[in-house]
C-alpha positions, -999 to 999 in steps of 0.1 A, spaced: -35 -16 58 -7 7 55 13 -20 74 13 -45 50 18 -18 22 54 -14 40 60 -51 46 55 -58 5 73 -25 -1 103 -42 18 99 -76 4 98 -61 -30 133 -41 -19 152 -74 -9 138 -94 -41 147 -68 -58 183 -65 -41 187 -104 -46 177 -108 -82 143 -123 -82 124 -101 -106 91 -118 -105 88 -119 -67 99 -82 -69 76 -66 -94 48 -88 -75 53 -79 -40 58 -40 -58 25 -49 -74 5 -56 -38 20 -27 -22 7 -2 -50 -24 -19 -50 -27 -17 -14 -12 17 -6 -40 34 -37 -69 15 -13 -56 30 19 -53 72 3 -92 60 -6 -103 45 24 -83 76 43 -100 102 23 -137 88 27 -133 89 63 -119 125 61 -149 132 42 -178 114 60 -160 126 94 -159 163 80 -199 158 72 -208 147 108 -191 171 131 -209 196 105 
């Protein structure tokens, strides 16, 4: 998941470079969205791993 936060973080980058606002702020959009799922996902695993090696 972090993978494709990157790839819309880049294709958000060269919109942005070229001019195409809407694909920009989109793509910028998805990567947010994305990147806030992963820090969850990451820290329920720290959590629920922490719990069973306890």
């Amino acid at each position: 998941m972090l993978y494709w936060t990157l790839v819309f973080l880049v294709v958000a980058l060269v919109a942005g470079l070229f001019g195409f606002g809407g694909i920009a702020s989109a793509s910028a959009g998805i990567a947010q969205i994305l990147f806030i799922i992963f820090i969850v996902l990451f820290l329920l695993s720290l959590i629920f791993g922490a719990f069973r090696k306890g």
